[in-house]
Backbone bond lengths (Angstrom), bond angles and torsions (degrees), N, CA, C in turn:
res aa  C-N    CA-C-N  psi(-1)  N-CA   C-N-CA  omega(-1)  CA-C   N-CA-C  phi
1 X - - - 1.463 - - 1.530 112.18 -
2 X 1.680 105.30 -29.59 1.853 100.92 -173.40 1.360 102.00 -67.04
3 X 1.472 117.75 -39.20 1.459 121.28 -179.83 1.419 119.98 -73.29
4 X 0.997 142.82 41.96 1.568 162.89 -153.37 1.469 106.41 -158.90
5 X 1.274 89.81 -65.62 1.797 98.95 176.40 1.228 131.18 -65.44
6 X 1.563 110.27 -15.17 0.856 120.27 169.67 1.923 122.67 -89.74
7 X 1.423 103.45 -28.04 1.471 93.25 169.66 1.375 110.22 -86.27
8 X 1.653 125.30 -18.37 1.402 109.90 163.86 1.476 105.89 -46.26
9 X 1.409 120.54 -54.63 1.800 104.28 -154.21 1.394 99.19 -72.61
10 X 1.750 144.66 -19.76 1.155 139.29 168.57 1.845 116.42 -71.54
11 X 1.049 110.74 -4.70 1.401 121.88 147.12 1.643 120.87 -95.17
12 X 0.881 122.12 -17.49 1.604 127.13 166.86 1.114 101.37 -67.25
13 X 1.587 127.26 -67.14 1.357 144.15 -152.16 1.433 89.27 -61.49
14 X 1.480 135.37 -64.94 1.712 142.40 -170.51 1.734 92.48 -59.44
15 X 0.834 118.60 -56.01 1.422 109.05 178.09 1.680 120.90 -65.65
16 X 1.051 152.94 -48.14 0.969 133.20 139.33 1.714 152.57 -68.89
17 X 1.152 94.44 11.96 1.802 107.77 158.47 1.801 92.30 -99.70
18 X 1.138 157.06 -42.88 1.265 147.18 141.19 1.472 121.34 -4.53
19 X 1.360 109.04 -90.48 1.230 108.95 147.15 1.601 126.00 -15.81
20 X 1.276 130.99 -85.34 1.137 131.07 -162.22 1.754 119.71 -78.11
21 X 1.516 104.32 -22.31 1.589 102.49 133.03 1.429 146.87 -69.94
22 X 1.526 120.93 -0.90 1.429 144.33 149.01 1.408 99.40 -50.69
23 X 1.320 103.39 -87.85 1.717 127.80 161.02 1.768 118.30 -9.35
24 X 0.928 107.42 -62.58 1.427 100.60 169.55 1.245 124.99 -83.85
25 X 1.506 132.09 -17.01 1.426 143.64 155.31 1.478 107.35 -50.60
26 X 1.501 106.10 -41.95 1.729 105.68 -173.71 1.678 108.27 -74.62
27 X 1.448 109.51 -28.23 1.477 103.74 -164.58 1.541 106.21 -113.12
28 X 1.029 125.44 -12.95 1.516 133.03 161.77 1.295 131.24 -113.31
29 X 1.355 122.72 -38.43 1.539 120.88 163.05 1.154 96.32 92.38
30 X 1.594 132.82 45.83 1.901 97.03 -174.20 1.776 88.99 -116.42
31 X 1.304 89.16 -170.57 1.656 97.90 173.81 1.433 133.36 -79.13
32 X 1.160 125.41 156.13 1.901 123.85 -174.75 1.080 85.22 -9.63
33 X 1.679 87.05 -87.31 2.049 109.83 -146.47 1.613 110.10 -32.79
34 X 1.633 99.05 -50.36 1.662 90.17 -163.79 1.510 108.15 -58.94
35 X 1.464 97.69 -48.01 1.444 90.67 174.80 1.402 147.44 -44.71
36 X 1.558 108.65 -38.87 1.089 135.68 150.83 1.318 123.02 -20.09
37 X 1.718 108.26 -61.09 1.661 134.95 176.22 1.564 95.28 -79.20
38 X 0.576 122.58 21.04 1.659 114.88 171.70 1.377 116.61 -124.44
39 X 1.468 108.51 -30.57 1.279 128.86 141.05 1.543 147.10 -69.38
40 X 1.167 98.99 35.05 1.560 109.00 -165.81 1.368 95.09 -103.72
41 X 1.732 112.19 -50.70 1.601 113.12 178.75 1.483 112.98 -35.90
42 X 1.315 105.72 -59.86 1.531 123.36 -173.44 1.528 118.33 -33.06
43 X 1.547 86.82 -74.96 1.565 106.60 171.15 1.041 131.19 -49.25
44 X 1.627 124.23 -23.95 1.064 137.32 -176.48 1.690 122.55 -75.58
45 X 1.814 85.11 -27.94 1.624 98.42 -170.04 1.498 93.16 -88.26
46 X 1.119 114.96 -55.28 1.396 106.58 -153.11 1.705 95.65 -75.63
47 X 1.017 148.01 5.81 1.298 142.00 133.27 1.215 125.50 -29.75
48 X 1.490 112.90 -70.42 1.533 120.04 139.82 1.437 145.04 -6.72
49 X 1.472 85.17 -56.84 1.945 101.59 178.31 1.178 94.92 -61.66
50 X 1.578 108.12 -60.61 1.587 97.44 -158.26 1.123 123.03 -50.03
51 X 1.765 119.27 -41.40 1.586 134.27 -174.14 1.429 97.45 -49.98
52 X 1.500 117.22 -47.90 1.906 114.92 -179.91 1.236 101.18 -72.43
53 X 1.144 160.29 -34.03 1.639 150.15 169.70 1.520 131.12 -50.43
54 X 1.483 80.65 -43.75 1.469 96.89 161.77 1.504 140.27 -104.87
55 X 1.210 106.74 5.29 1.964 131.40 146.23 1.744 83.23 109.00
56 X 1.601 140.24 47.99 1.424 105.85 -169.48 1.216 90.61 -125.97
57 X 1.875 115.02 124.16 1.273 136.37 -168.70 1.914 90.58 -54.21
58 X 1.244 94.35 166.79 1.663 124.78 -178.37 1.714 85.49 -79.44
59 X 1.320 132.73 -47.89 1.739 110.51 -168.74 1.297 91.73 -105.19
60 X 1.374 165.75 74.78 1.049 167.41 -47.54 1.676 115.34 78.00
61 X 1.515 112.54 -48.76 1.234 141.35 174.11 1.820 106.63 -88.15
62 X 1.058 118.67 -21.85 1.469 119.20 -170.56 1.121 142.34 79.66
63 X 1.620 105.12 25.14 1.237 126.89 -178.17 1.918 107.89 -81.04
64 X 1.065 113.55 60.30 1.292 123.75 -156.76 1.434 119.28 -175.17
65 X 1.427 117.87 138.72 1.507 122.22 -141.85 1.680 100.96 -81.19
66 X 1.716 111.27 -27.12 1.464 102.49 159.12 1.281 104.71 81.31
67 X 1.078 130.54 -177.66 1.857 169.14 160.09 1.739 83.37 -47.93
68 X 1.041 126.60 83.01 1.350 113.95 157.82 1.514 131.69 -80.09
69 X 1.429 88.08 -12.28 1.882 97.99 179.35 1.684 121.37 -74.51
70 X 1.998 87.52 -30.54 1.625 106.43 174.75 0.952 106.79 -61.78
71 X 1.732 119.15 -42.17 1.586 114.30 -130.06 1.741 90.38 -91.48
72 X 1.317 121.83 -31.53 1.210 137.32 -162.28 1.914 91.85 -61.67
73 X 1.340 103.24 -66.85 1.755 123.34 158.37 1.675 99.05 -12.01
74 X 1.652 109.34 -70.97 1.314 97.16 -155.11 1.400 114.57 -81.06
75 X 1.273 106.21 -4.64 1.907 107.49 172.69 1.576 104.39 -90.94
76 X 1.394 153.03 -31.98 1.228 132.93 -179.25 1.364 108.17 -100.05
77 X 1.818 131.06 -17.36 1.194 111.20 149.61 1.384 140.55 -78.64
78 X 1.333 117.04 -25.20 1.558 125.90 -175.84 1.772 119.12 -111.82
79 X 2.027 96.07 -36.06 1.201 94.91 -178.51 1.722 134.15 -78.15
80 X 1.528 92.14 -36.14 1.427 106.97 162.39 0.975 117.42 -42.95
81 X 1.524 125.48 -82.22 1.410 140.18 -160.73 1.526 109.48 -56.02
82 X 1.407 107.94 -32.25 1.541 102.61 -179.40 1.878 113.96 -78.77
83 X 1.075 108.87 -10.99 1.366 118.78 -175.56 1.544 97.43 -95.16
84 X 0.904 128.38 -32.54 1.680 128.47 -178.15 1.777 101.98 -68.85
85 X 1.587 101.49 -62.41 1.355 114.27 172.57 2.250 126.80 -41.50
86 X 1.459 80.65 -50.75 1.344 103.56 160.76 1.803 108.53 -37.81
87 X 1.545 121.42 -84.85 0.823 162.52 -168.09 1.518 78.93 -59.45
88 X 1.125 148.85 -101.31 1.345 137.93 -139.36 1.602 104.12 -53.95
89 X 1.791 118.66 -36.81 1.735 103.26 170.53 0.996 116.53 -73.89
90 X 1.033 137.75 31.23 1.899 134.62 157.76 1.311 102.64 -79.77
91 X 1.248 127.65 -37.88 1.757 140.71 -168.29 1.582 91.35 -60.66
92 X 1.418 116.38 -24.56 1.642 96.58 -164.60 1.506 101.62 -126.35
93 X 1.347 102.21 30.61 1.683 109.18 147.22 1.154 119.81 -65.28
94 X 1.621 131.88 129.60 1.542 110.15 179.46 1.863 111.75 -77.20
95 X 1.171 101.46 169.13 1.807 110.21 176.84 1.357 104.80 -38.06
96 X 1.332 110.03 -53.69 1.721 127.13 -152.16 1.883 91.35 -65.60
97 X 1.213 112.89 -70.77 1.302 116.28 165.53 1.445 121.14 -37.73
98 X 0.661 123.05 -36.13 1.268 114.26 174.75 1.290 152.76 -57.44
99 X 1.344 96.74 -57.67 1.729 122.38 150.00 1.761 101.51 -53.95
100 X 1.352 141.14 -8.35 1.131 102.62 -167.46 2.182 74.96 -109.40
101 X 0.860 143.51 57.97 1.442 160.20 178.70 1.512 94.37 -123.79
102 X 1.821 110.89 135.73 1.222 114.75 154.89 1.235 152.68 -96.21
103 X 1.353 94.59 -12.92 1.507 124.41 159.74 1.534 129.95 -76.73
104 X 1.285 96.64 137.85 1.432 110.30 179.52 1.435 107.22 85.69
105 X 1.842 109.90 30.50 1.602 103.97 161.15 1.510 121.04 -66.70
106 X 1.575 119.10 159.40 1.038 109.09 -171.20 1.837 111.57 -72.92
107 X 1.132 98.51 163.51 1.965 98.82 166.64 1.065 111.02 53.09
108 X 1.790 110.64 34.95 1.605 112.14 168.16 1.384 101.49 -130.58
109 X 1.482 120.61 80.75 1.768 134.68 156.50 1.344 113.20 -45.95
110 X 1.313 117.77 -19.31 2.064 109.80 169.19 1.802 108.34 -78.67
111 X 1.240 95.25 -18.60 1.599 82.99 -178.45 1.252 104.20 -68.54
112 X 1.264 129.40 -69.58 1.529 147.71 -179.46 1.490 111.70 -50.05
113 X 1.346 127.65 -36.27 1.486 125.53 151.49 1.602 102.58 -51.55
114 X 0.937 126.22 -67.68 1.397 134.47 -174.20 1.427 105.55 -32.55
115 X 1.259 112.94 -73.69 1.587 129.71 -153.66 1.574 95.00 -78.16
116 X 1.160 121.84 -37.93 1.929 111.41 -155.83 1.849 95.33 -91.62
117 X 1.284 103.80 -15.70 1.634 101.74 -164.35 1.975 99.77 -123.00
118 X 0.991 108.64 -38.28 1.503 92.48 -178.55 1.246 107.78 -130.08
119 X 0.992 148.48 -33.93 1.635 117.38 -177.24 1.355 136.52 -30.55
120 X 1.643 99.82 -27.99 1.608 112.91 -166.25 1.876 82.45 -76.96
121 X 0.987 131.50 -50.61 1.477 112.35 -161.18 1.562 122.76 -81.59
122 X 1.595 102.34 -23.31 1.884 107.83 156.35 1.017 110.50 -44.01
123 X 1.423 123.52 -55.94 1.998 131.81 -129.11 1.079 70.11 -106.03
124 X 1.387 139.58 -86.90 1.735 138.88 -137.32 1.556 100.62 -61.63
125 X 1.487 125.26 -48.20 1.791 110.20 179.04 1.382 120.42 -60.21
126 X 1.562 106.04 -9.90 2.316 106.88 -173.50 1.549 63.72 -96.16
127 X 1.721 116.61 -90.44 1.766 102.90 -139.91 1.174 121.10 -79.73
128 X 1.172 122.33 10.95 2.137 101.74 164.60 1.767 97.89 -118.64
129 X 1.655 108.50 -21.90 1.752 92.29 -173.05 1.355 106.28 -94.60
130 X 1.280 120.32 -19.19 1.998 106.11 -162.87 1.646 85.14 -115.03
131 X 1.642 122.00 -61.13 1.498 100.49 178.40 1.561 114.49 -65.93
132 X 1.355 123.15 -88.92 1.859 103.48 164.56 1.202 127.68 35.15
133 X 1.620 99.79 -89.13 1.365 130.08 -131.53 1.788 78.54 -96.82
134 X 1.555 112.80 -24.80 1.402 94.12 169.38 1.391 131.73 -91.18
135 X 1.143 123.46 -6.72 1.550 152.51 -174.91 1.292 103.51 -88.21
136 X 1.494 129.21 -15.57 1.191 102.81 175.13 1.680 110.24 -124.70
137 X 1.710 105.81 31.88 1.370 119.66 161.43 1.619 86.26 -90.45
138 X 1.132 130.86 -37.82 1.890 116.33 -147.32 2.000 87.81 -86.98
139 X 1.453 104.44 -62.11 1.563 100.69 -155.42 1.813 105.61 -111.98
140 X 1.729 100.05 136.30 1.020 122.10 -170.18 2.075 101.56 -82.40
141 X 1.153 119.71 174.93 1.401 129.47 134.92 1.716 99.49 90.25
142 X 1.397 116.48 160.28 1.467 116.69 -159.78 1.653 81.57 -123.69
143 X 1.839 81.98 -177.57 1.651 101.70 166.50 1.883 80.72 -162.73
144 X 1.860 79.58 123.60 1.611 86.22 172.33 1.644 117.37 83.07
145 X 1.368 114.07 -128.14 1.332 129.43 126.67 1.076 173.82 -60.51
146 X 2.148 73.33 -38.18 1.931 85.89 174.43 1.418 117.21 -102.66
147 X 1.110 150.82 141.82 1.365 159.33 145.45 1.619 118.99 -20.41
148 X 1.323 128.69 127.76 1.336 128.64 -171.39 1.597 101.45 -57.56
149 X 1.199 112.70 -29.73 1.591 94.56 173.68 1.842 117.38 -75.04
150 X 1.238 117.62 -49.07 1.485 104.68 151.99 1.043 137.99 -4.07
151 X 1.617 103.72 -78.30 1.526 116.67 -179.48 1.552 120.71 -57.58
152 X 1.229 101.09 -27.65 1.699 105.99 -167.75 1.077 96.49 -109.35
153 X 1.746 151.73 -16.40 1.510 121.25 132.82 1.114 139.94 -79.18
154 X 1.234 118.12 39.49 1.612 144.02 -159.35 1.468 88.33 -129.27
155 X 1.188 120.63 -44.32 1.668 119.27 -172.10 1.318 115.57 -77.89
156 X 1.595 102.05 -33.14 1.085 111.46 179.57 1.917 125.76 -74.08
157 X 1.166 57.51 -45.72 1.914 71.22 148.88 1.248 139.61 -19.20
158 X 1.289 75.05 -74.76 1.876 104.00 -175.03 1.196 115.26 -89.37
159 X 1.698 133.42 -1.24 1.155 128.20 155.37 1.445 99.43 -80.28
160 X 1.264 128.89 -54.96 1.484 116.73 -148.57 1.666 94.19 -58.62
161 X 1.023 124.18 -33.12 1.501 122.70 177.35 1.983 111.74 -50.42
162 X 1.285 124.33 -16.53 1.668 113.13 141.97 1.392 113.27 -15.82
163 X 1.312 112.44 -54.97 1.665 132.83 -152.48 2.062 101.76 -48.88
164 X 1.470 83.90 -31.00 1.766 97.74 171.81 1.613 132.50 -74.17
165 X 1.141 87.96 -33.27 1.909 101.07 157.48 1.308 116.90 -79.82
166 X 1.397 135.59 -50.39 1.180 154.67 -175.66 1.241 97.86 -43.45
167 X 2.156 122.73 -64.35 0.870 129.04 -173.18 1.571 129.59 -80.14
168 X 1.771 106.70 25.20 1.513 122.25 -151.54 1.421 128.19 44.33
169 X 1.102 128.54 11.04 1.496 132.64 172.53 1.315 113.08 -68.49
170 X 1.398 120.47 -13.84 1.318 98.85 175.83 1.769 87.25 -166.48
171 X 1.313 113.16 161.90 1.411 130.80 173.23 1.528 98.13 -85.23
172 X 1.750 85.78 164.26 1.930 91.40 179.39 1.399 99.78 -89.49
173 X 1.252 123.83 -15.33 1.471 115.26 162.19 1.582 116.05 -38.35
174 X 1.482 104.17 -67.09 1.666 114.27 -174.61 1.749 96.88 -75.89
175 X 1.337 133.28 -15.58 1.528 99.61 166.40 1.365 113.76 -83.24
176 X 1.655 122.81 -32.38 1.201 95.54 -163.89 1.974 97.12 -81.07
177 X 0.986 147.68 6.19 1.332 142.35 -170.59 1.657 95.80 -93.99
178 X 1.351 109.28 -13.84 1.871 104.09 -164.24 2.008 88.16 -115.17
179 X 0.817 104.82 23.28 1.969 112.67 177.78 1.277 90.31 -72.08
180 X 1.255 120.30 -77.67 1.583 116.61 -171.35 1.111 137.79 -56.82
181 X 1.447 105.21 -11.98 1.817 115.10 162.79 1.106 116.88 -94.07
182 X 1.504 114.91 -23.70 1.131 104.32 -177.58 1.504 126.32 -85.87
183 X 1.861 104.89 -12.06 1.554 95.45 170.20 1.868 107.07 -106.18
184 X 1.235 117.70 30.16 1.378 137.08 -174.80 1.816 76.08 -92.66
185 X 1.280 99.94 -74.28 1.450 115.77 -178.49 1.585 117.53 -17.02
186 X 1.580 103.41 -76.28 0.983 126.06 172.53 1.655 123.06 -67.13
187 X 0.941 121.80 5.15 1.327 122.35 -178.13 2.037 102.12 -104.27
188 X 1.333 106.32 -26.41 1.261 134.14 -174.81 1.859 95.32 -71.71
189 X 1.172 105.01 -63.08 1.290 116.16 177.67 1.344 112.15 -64.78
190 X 1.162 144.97 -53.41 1.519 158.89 122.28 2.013 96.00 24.44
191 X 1.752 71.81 -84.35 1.638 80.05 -171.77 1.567 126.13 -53.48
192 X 1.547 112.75 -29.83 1.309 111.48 -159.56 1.506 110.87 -79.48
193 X 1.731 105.13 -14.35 1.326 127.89 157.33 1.263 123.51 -44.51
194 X 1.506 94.73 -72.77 1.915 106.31 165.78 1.326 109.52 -34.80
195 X 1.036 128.91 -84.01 1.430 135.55 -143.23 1.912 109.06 -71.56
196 X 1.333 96.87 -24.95 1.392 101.76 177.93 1.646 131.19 -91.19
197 X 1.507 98.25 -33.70 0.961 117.17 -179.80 1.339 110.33 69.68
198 X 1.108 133.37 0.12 1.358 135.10 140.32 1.514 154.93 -82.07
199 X 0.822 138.58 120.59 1.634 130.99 176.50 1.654 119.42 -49.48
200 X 1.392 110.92 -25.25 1.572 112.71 -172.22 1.572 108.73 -53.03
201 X 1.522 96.16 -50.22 1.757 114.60 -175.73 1.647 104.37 -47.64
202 X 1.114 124.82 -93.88 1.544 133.49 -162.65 1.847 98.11 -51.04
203 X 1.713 109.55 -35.21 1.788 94.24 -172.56 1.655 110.41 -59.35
204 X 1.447 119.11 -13.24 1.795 126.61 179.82 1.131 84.68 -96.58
205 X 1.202 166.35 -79.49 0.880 160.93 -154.82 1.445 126.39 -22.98
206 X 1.772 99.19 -52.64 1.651 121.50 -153.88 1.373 78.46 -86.44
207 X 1.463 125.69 -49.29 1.625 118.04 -163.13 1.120 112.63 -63.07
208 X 1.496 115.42 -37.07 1.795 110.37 -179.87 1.512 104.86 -65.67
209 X 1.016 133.95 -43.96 1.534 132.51 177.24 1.614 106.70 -65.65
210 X 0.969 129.29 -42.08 1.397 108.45 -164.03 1.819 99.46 -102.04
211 X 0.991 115.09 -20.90 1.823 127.17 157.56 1.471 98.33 -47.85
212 X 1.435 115.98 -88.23 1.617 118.57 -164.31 2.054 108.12 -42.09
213 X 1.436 103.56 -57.36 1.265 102.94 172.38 1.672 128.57 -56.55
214 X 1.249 105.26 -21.19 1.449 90.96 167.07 1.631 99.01 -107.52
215 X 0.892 130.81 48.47 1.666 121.80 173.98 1.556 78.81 -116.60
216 X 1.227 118.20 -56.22 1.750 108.91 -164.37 1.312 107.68 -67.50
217 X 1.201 106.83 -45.50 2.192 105.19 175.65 1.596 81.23 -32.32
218 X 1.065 126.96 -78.51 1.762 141.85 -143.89 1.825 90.45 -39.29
219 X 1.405 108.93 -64.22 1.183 136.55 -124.65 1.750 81.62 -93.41
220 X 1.048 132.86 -32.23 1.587 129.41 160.60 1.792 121.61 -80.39
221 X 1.000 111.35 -9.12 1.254 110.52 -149.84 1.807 80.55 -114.55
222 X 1.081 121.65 -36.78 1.906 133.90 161.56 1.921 93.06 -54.64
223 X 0.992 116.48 -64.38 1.482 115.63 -165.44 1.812 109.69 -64.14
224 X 0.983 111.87 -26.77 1.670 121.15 172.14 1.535 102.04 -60.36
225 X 1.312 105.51 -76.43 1.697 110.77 175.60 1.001 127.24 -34.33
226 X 1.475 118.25 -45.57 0.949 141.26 169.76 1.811 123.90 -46.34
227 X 1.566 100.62 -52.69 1.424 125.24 177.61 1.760 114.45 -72.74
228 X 1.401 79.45 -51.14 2.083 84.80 162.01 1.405 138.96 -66.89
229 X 1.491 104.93 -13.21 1.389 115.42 175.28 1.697 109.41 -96.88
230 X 1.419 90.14 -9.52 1.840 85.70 175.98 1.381 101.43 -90.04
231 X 1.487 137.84 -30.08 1.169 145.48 -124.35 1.575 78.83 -110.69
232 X 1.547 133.62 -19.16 1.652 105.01 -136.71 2.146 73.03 -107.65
């Protein structure tokens, strides 16, 4: 039943940050990103709620400095390299593909506010502190390395990420081709959770990966324009 109740409130949570990004579209008009950053308060709290709805202590959730020796471990052995790695398969997006990507338009500073400074603390407090941190009150026992709660908010993960097609940011072409990085991703993040017991670890984590990857979207998608305006 906890595990029920718990994806109800992760459907609450998508449903009312929805809502209240309607809400600010109606009364301000601005773009995703900004909006996005305007939405961080929001998200942040009602993250919270849920953890109290569903009985899950504040260090339980990872609001706590944790295994810092691990966590440090899991950002220059796993987190780095996977964000570099990350970042180097963007290079082998083709042109055509590319442009149909929404990130990394030019003369949009909310994206890059967004991505280098907050995403890691939206995404990482719902999926490693309130789902996580709640998954591993319900289910015991590992596989491998990672912990059954890991794996199954790692999955979870990567569905709610639909939310990117849904919202035209990306084709289901490029989600289902980015499935396997993205719970590579998330399993990385997953883990650095485990072992640390903190949120600090994976929230640097998520930003260096999704920072580096949208600097190069930027940083290819500048060089196209670039190439086409010589060419035309």
């Amino acid at each position: 039943m906890k595990f029920i109740f718990l994806i109800v409130l992760l459907l609450t949570y998508r449903f009312i940050i929805k809502k209240v990004g309607l809400i600010i579209d109606k009364k301000m008009n601005v773009k995703r990103f900004k909006k996005l950053v305007f939405l961080v308060p929001v998200s942040i709290l009602i993250s919270i709620i849920l953890m109290k709805l569903i009985g899950l202590s504040f260090e339980n959730a990872g609001f706590i400095l944790g295994n810092v020796n691990a966590g440090i471990k899991s950002i220059f052995y796993i987190g780095l390299p996977l964000a570099i790695i990350s970042a180097g398969l963007v290079f082998t997006i083709p042109n055509d593909k590319l442009e149909t990507v929404k990130y990394g338009e030019r003369k949009n500073k909310w994206q890059f506010i967004y991505v280098w400074i907050f995403v890691g603390f939206v995404e990482e407090i719902l999926y490693r502190g309130f789902i996580q941190g709640t998954l591993n009150t319900i289910f015991d026992g590992d596989v491998f390395f990672f912990t059954y709660a890991t794996i199954l908010s790692s999955v979870i993960f990567v569905i709610i990420h639909i939310d990117n097609v849904l919202n035209g940011d990306e084709t289901w072409e490029i989600y289902i081709s980015m499935i396997p990085t993205r719970l590579i991703a998330a399993l990385v993040l997953g883990y650095s959770f485990q072992v640390s017991k903190s949120l600090i670890f994976p929230i640097i984590i998520h930003n260096l990966i999704d920072g580096l990857n949208l600097s190069i979207i930027y940083y290819r998608k500048k060089l196209l324009i670039s190439n086409n305006d010589i060419n035309v």
